[in-house]
C-alpha positions in Angstrom: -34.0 16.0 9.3 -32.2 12.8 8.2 -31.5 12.2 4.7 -31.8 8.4 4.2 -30.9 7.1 0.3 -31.9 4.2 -2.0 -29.5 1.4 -2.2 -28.9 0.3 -5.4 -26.4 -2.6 -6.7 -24.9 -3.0 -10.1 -25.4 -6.4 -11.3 -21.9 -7.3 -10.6 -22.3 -6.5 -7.0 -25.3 -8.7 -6.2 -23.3 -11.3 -8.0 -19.9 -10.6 -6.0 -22.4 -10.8 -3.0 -23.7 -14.1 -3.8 -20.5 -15.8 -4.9 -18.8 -14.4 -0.6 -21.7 -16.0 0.6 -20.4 -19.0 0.0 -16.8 -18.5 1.7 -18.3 -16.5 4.8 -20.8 -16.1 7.3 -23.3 -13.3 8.1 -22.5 -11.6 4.4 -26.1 -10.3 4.3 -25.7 -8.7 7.7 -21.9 -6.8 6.8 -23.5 -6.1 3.5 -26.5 -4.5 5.2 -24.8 -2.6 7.6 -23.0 -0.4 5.0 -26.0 0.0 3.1 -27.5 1.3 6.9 -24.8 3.1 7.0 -24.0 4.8 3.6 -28.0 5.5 3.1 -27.2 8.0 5.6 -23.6 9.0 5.8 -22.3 9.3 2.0 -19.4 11.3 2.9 -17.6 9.4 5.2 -16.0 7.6 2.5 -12.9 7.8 1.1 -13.2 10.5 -2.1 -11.8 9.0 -5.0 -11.7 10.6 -8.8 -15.0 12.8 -10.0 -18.3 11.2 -8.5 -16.7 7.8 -6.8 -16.0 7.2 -3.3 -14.7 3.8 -1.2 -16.0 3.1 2.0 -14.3 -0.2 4.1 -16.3 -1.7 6.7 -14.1 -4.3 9.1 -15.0 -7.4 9.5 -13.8 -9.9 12.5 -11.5 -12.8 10.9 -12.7 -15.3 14.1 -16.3 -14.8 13.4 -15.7 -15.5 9.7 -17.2 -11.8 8.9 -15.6 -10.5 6.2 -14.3 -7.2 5.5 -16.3 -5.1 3.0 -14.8 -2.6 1.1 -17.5 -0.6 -1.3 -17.0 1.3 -4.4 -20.2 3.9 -4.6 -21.5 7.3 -5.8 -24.4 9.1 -4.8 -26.7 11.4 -5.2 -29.6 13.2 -3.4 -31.8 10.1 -3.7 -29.5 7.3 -4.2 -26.3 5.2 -3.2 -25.1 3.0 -6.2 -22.6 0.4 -5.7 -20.3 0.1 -8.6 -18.1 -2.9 -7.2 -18.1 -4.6 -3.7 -14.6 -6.4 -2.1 -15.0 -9.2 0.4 -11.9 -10.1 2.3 -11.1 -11.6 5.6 -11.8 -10.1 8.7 -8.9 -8.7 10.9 
């Protein structure tokens, strides 16, 4: 059975997300792709110190996407975004 997690943002994240959406396109749609994805795959990214992990999801430069690059932990029941990096695509 597939374990699907709660997305939650720190309030500097939702503001971080807010403040790209003025320099990119489709930032919703990259953000909620790695939500998608980390909901359901945790471990795939990068393990840092004690209970934080960084997950990069590219983005495509000529599309204005940006790339997304997550700081998270998670548990059981949850994925919580500590901090959120928008850059451009490649």
């Amino acid at each position: 059975m597939e374990i699907i997690r709660t997305v939650v943002h720190d309030r500097e994240v939702t503001q971080d997300i807010a403040a790209a959406e003025r320099s990119y396109r489709l930032v919703e749609g990259a953000v909620m792709s790695v939500e998608w994805y980390l909901s359901r795959n945790p471990n795939d990214g990068v393990h840092r110190r004690g209970k934080f992990w960084v997950y990069t999801h590219q983005g495509k430069k000529i599309h204005r996407v940006p790339e997304v690059s997550v700081l998270y932990s998670f548990t059981d029941d949850e994925v919580v975004f500590h901090a959120i990096l928008f850059r451009p695509g490649t």
